[in-house]
Residue frames as qw, qx, qy, qz and C-alpha x, y, z in Angstrom:
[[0.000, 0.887, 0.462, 0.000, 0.00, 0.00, 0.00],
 [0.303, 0.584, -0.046, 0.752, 1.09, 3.38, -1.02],
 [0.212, -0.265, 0.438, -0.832, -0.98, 4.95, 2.20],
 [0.358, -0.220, -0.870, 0.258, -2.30, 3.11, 5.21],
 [0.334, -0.506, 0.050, -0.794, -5.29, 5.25, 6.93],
 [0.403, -0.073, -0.866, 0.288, -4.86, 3.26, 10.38],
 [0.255, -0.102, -0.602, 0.750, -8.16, 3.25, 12.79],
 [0.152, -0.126, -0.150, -0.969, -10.45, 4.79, 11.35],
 [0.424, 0.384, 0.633, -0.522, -14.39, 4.76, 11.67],
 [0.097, 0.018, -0.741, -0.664, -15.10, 3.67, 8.11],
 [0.510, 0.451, 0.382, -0.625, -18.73, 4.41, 7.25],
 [0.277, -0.195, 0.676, 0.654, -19.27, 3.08, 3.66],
 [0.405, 0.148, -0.266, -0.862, -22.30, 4.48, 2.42],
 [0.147, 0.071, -0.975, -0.149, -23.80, 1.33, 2.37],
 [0.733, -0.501, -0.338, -0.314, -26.55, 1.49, 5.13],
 [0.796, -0.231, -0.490, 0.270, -24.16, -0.64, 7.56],
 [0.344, -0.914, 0.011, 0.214, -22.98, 0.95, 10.76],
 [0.238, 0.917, -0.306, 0.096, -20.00, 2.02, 11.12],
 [0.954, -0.123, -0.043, 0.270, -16.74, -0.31, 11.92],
 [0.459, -0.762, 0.437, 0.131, -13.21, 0.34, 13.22],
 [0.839, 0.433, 0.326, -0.052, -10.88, 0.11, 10.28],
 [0.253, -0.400, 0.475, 0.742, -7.46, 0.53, 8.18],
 [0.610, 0.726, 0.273, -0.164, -8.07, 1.55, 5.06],
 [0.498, -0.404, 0.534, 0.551, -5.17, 1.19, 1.96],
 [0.567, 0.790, 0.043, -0.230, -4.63, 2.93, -0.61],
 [0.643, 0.035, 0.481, 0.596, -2.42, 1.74, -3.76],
 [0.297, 0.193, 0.566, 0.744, -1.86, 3.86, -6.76],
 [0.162, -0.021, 0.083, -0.983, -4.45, 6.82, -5.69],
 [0.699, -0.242, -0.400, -0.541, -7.56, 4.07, -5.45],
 [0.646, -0.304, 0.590, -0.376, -8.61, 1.94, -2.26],
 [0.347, 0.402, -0.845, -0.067, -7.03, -0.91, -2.23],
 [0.622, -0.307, -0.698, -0.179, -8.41, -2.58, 0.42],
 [0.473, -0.539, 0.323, -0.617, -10.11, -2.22, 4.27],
 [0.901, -0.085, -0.412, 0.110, -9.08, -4.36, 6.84],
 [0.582, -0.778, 0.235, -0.014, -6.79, -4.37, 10.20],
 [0.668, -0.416, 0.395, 0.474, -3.03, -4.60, 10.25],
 [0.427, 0.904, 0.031, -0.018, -2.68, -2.63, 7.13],
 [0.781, -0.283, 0.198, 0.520, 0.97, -1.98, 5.83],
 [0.548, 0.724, 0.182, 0.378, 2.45, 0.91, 3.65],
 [0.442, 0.391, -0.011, 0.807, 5.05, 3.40, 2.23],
 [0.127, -0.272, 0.249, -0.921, 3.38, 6.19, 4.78],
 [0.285, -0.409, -0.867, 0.013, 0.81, 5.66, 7.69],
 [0.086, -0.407, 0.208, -0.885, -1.54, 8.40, 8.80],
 [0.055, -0.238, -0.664, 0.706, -3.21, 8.20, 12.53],
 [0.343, -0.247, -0.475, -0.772, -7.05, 8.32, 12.25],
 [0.247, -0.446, -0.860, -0.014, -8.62, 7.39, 15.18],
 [0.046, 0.568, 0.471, -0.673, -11.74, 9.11, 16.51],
 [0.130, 0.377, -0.293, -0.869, -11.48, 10.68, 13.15],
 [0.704, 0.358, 0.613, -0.030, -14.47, 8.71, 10.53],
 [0.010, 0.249, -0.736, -0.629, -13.51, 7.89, 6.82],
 [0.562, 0.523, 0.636, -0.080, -16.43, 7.58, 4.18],
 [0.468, 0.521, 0.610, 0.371, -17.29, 8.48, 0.63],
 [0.163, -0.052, 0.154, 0.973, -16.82, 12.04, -0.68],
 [0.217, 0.554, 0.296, -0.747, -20.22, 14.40, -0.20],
 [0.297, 0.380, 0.647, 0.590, -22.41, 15.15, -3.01],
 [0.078, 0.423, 0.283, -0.857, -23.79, 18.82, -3.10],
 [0.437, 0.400, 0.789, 0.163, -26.96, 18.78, -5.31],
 [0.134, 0.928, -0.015, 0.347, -27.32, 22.44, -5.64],
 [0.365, -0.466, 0.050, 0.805, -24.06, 24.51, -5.55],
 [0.384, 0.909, 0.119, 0.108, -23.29, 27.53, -7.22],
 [0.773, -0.253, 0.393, 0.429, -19.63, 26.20, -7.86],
 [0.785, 0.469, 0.347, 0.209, -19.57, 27.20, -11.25],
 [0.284, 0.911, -0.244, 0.172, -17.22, 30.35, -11.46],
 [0.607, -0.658, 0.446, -0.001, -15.42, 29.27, -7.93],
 [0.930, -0.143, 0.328, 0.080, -14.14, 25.81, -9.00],
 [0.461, 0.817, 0.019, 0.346, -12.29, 27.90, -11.96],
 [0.408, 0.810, -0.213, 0.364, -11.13, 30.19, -10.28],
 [0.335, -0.631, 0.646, -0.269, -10.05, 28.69, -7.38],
 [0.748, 0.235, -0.469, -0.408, -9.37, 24.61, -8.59],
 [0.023, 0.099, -0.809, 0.579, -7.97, 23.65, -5.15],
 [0.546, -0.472, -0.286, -0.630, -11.69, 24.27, -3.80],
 [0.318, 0.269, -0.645, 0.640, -10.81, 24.47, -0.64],
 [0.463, -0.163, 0.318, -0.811, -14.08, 26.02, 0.75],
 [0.792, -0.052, -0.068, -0.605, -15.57, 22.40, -0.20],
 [0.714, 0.253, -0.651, 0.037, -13.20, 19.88, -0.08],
 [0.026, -0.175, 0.690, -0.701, -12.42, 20.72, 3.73],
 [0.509, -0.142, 0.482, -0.699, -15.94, 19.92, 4.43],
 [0.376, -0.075, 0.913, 0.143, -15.61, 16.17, 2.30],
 [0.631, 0.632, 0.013, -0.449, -17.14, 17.46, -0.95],
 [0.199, -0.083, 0.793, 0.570, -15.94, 15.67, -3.94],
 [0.167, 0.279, 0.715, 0.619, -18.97, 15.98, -6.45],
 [0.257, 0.597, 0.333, -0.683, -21.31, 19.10, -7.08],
 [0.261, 0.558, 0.695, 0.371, -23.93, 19.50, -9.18],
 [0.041, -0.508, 0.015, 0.860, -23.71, 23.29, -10.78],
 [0.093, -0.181, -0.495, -0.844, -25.92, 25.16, -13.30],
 [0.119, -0.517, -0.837, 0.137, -28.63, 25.16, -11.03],
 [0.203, 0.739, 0.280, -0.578, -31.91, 27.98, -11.35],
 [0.552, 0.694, 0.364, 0.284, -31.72, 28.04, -14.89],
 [0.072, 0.966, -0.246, 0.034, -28.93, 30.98, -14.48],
 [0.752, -0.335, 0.328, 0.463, -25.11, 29.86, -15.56],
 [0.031, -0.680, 0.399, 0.615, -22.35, 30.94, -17.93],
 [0.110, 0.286, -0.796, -0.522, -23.07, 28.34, -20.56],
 [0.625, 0.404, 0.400, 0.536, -24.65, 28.24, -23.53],
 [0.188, -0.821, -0.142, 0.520, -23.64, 31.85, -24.04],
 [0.541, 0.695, 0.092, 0.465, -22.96, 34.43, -26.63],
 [0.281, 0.241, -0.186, 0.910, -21.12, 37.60, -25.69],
 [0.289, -0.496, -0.023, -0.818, -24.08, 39.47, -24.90],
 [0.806, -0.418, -0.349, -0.232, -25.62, 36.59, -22.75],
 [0.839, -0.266, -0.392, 0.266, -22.36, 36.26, -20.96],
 [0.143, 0.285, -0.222, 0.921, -21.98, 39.91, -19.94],
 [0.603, -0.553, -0.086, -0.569, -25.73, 39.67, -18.63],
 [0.837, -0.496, -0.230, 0.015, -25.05, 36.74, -16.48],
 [0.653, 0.018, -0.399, 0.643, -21.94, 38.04, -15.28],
 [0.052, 0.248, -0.415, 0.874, -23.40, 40.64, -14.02],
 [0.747, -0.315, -0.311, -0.496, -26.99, 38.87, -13.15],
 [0.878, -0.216, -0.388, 0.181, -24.38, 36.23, -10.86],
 [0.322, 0.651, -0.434, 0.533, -21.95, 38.66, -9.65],
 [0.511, -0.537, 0.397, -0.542, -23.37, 38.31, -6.13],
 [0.967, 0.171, -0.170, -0.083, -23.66, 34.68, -6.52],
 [0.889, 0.179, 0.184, 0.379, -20.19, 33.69, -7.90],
 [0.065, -0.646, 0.361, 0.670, -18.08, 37.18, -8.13],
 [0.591, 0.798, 0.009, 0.119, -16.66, 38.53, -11.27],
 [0.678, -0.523, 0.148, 0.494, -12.95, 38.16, -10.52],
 [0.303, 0.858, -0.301, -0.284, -10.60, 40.64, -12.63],
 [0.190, 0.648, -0.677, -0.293, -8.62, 38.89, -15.29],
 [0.636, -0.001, 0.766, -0.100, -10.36, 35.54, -15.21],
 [0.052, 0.200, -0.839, -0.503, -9.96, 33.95, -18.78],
 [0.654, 0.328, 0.291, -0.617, -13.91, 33.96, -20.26],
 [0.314, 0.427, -0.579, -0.620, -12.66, 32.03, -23.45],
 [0.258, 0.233, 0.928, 0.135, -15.90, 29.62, -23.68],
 [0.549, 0.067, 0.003, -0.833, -19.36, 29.98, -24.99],
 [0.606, -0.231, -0.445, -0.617, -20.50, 27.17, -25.52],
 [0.858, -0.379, -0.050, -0.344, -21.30, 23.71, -22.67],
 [0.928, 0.289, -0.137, 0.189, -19.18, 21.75, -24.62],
 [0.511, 0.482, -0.366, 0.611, -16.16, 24.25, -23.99],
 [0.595, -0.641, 0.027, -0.485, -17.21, 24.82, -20.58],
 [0.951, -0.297, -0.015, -0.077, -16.70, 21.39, -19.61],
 [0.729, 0.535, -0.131, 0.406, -13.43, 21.43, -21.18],
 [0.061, -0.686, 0.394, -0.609, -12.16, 24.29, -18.65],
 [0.710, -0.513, 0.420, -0.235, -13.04, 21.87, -15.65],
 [0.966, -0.222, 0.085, 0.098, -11.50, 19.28, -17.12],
 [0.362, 0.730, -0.413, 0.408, -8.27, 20.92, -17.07],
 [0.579, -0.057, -0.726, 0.366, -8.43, 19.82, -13.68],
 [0.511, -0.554, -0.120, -0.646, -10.47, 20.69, -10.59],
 [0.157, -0.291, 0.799, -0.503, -10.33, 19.35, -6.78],
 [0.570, 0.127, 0.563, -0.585, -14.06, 18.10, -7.45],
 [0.314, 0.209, 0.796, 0.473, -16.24, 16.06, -9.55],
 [0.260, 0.281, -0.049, -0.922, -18.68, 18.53, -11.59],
 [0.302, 0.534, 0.770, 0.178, -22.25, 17.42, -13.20],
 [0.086, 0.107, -0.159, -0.978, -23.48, 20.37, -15.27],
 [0.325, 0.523, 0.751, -0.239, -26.94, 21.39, -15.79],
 [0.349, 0.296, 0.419, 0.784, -28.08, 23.02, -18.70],
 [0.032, 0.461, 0.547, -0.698, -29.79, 26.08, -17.02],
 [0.329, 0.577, 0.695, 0.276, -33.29, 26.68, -19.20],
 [0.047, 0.883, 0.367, -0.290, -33.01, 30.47, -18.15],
 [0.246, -0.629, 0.421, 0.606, -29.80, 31.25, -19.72],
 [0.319, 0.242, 0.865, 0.302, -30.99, 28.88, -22.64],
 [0.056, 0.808, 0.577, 0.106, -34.33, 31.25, -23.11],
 [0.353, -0.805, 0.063, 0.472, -31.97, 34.36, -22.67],
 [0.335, -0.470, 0.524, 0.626, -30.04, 33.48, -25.66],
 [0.229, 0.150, 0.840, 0.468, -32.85, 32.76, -28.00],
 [0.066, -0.849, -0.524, 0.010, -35.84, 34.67, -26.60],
 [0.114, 0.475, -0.050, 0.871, -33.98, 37.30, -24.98],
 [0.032, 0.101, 0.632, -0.767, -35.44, 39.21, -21.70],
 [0.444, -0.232, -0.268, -0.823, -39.25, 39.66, -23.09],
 [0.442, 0.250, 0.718, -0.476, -42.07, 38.47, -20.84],
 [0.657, 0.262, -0.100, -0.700, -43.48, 37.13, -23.61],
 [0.898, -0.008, 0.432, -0.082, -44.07, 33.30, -25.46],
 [0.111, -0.522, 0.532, 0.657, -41.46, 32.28, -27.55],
 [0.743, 0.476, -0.015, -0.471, -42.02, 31.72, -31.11],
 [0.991, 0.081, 0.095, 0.052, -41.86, 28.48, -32.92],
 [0.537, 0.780, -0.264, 0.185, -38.39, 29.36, -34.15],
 [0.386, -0.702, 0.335, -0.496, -37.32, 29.90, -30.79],
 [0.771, -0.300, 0.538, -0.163, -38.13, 26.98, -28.61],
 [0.781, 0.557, -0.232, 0.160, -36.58, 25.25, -32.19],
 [0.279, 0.728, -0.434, 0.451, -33.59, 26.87, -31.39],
 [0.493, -0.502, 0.565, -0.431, -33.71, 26.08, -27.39],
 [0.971, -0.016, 0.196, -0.133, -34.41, 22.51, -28.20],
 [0.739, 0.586, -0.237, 0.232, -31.72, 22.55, -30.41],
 [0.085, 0.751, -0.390, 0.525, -29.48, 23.97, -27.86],
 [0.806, -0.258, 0.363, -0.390, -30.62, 21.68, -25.21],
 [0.979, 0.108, 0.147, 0.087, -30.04, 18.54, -27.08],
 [0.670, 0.594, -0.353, 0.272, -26.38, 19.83, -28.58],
 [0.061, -0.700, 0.518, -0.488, -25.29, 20.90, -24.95],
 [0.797, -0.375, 0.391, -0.266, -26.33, 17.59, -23.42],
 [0.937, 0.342, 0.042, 0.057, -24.37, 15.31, -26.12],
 [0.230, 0.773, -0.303, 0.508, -21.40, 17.69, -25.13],
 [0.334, 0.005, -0.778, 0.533, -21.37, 16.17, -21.60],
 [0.387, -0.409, 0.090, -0.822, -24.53, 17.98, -19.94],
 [0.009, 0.020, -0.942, 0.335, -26.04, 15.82, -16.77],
 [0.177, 0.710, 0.598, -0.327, -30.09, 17.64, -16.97],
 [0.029, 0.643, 0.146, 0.751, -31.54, 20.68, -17.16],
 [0.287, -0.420, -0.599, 0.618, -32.04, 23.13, -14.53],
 [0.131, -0.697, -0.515, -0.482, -35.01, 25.85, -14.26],
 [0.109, -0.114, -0.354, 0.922, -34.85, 29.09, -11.79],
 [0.053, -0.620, -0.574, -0.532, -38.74, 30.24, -12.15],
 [0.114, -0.964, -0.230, 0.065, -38.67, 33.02, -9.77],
 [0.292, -0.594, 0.281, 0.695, -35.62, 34.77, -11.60],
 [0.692, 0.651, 0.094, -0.299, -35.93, 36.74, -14.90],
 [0.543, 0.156, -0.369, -0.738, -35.72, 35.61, -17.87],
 [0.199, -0.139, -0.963, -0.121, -36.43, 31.84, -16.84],
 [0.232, 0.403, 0.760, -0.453, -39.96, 32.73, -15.25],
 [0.473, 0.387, -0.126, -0.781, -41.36, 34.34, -17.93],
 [0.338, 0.000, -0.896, -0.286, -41.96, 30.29, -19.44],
 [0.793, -0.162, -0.088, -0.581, -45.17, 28.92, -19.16],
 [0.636, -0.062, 0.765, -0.081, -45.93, 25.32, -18.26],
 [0.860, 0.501, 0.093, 0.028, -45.96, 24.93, -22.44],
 [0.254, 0.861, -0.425, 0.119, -42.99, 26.61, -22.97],
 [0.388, -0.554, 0.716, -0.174, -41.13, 24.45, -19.76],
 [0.876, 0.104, 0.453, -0.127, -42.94, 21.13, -20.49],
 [0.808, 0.578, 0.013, 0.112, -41.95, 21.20, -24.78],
 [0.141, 0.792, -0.568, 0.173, -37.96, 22.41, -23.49],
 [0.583, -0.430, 0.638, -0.261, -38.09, 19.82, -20.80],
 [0.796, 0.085, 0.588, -0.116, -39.28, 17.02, -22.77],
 [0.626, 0.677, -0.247, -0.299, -37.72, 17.52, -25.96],
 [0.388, 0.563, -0.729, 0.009, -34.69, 15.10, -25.71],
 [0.938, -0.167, -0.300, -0.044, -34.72, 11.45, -24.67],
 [0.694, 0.304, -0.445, 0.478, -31.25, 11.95, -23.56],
 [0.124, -0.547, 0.352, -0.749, -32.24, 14.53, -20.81],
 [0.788, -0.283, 0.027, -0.546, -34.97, 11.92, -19.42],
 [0.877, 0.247, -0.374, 0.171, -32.08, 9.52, -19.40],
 [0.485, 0.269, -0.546, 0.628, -29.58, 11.37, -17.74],
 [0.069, -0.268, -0.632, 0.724, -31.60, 13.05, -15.18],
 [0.102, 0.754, 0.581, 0.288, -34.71, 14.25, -14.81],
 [0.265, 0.621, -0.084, 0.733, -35.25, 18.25, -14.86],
 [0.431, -0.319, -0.672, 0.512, -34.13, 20.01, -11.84],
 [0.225, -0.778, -0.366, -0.458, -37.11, 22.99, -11.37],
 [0.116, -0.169, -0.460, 0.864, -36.92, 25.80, -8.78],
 [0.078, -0.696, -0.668, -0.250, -41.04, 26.25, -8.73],
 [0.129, -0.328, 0.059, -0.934, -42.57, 29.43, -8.41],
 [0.034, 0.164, 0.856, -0.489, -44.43, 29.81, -4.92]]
């Protein structure tokens, strides 16, 4: 074993309690749990409990994990996988114009750090930037207000057939690109201005979304 985690309280997601345990790691993967453990470095763990890396189902990771790829503010508290584009409001799909609104629509959110390197637009390149390497795992949602931002624009109004074309279209290229859902913000503008036609014929337009996840909705009260 590369590293020997000697002692621990190993919880394994399972259901089962918990159990008094070494845990070895080989080559950056558990190797195996078990007592009298051996390796190249041993770290003291008792009192201390060892389990599976958090999942955060809504963050609003999505600028942070960029610009800080340590992610410190989540890993310290045993994140490892967050699920970001959530409220229908993120940086991607995006033109120029869409991704000056949501930078300043998210500033509070997610700052607007000076000199951070904007050089996606679409999902596809998105993803691409995390996988340059990040501290976490990342699911992306495709967020339906930024989606209806770039095709509708800000009107309070229904879109026209062209439109929700277009959004479908978008939708289905950005999820073949690596998307995990959609995600829906309906009490922020522009994603509340969709009806329950408008949401239903975006939502349900690809097999692939109903596949990978269903959509994740922020309902209006």
């Amino acid at each position: 074993m590369d590293i020997v985690f000697r002692g621990a309280t190993v919880v394994d997601g399972t259901g089962a309690p918990g159990q008094i345990a070494d845990v070895g790691v080989a080559e950056g993967r558990i190797a195996e749990i078990g007592t009298g453990l051996t390796g190249g470095r041993v770290i003291d763990v008792d009192g201390l409990v060892l389990c599976p890396g958090f999942i955060d189902m809504h963050s609003h990771s999505d600028l942070r994990v960029l610009a800080e790829p340590d992610h410190l503010a989540k890993v310290s508290q045993g994140v490892t996988t967050e699920v970001i584009g959530q409220d229908g409001l993120s940086y991607a799909p995006v033109n120029d114009e869409v991704l000056a609104a949501m930078r300043a629509q998210l500033a509070g959110w997610n700052d607007d750090p000076p000199g951070f390197d904007w050089n996606w637009r679409s999902v596809g390149e998105y993803l691409d930037r995390l996988d340059r390497g990040i501290a976490v795992n990342a699911a992306y949602l495709v967020p339906q207000g930024t989606l209806r931002m770039l095709h509708v624009g800000w009107d309070d109004r229904p879109p026209t057939e062209s439109e929700m074309d277009a959004m479908k279209s978008t939708l289905d290229d950005s999820l073949t690109e690596g998307a995990f859902g959609l995600s829906s913000g309906l009490t922020y503008t522009p994603g509340m201005y969709a009806d329950r036609a408008n949401w239903s014929s975006c939502a349900g337009s690809s097999a692939r979304a109903a596949l990978l996840q269903p959509p994740s909705p922020q309902l209006r009260g």
